[in-house]
N, C-alpha and C positions, 0 to 999 in steps of 0.2 A: 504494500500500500504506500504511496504516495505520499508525504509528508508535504503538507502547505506552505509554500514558497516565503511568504509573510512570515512564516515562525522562525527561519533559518537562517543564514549565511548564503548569498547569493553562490559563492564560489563553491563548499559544499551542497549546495543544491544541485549544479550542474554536476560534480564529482559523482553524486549519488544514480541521477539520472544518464546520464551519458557515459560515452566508453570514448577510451581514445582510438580512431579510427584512421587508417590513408583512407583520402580521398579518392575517389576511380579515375577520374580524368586527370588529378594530378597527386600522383604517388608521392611526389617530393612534400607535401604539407600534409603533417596528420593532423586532424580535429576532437575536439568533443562533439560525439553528434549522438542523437537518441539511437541507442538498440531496438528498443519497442517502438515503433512511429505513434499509432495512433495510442497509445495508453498514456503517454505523455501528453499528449496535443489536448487530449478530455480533459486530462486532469488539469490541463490550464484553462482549458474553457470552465469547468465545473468548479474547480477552488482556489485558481487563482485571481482569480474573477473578482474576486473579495477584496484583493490589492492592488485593485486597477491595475495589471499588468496584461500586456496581451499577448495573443500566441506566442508560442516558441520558436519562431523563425530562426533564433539562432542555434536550433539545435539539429538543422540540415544542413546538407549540399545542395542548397539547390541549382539547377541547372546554368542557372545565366552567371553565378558567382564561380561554377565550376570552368566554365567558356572563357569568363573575362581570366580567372589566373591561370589558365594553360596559355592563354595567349599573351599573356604580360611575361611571362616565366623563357618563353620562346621571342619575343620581341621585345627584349628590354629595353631596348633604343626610346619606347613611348615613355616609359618613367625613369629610367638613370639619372640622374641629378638632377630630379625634380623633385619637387612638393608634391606631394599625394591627399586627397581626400576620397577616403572609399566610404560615399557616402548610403545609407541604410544597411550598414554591413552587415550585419547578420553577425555570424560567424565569424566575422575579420576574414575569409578567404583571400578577397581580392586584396585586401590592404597587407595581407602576408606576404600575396605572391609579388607585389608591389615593393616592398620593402627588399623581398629576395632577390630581386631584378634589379637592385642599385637605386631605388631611390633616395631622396635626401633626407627627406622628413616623412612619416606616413602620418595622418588622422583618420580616426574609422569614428562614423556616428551613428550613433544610436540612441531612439526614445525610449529604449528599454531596459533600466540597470541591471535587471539578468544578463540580456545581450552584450551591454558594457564589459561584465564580470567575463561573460563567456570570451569574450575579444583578447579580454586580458592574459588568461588563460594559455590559448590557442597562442599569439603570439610570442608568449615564454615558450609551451611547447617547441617551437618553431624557431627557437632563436632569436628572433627579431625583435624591435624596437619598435612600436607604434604606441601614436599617445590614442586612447578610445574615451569618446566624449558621450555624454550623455544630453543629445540637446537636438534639436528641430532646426537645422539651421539651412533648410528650404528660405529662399528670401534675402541669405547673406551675401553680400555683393564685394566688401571690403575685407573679406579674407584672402592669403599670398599664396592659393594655393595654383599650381601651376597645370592639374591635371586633375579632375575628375574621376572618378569611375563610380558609374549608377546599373548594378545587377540584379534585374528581379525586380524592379520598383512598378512595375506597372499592371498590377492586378487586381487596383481597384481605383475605378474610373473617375471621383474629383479629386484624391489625392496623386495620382497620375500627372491628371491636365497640373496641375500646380507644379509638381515637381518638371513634369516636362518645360513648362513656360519659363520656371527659371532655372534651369540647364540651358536653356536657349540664349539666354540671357548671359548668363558667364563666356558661351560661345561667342557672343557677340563682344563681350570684353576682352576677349583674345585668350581666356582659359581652354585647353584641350579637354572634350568632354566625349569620356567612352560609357557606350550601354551593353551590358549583355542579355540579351532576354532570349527566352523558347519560345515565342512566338504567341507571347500574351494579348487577351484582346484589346485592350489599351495603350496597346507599343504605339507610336505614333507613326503614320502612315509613310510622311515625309519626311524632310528636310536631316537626311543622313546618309553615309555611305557605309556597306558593309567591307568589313575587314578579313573576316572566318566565319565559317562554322566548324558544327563539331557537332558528332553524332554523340548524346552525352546520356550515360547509365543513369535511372529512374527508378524510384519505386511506383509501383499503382498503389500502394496506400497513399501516395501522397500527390500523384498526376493521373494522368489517366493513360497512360504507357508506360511502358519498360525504356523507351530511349526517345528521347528527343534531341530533336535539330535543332539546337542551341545557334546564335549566329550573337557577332562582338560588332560592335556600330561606333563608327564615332561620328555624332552630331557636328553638321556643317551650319559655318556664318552665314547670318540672311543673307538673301540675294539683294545687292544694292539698285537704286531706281529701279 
């Protein structure tokens, strides 16, 4: 049985619940990710719910975070001495593989102090140095960060459009700004060029196939006149 997330230590919570795992698509980063998918996922719906805390997203791989660090890991040249923000990190995946690929600085964010903890975590795991914030920072326009990366952010449709429009927005400041998604309904239809895909391992407890076609985007500057 599940002990409530509220009563605990955020870090022994995820210890209790999660196993250290390699990731499938990229073997070089192992994670904390849930053993049991769906008995975890209830039990945040059902008692953690109390703590206003929401899903466990950072207790997967999911697909577009597994896309975005194969291909950061293989094209380090996008982040090598840059500033990195892997923003709705989840897991930290991509702000790992980012860090591992030479960047200078990583930030991973997160509204969710479990997910923070989890970041933290996986990042020691892993070697790395990344700072993980806990903060909503959709909207921020005066951060030095040099690079982007948004995995998985688009699978629920007015937080989408928001986070979409101001991604666009940083593009338009001269910030490089990469997506990875599976092909969610929410992806935005334009104004970007594909980089890869990847045929990427899945559970159906948690998609509705065994593998999807993950594809890595980096969002292009508006068209002038």
């Amino acid at each position: 049985m599940f002990e409530q997330a509220a009563r605990i230590n955020p870090e022994d919570f995820i210890r209790q619940n999660t196993a250290l795992t390699e990731t499938p698509l990229v073997p070089e980063v192992s994670l904390y990710v849930a053993s049991e998918f769906l008995p975890l996922w209830q039990m945040t719906e059902e008692e953690m719910a109390q703590a206003g805390l929401p899903p466990p997203f950072w207790a997967f791989a999911w697909a577009g975070g597994q896309a975005m660090a194969r291909f950061l890991l293989d094209h380090p040249g996008y982040v090598t001495g840059r500033k990195v923000l892997d923003f709705g990190a989840g897991s930290g995946l991509a702000g790992i593989a980012a860090a591992k690929a030479g960047a200078t600085h990583v930030t991973a964010s997160e509204i969710d102090p479990i997910a923070v903890a989890s970041i933290k975590l996986n990042a020691c795991e892993n070697d790395v140095m990344i700072e993980a914030v806990e903060s909503d920072l959709v909207g921020v326009m005066d951060a030095d960060w040099d690079v982007v990366l948004a995995a998985d952010v688009c699978y629920e449709g007015p937080a989408a459009a928001r986070i979409v429009d101001w991604l666009g927005r940083l593009v338009a400041a001269g910030v490089t700004v990469l997506m990875g998604d599976p092909g969610r309904t929410y992806f935005p239809k334009s104004g970007h060029e594909k980089l890869i895909s990847y045929a990427v391992k899945t559970t159906r407890e948690l998609e509705d196939t065994d593998l999807r076609n993950t594809s890595v985007w980096r969002l292009l500057p508006p068209k002038q006149g």
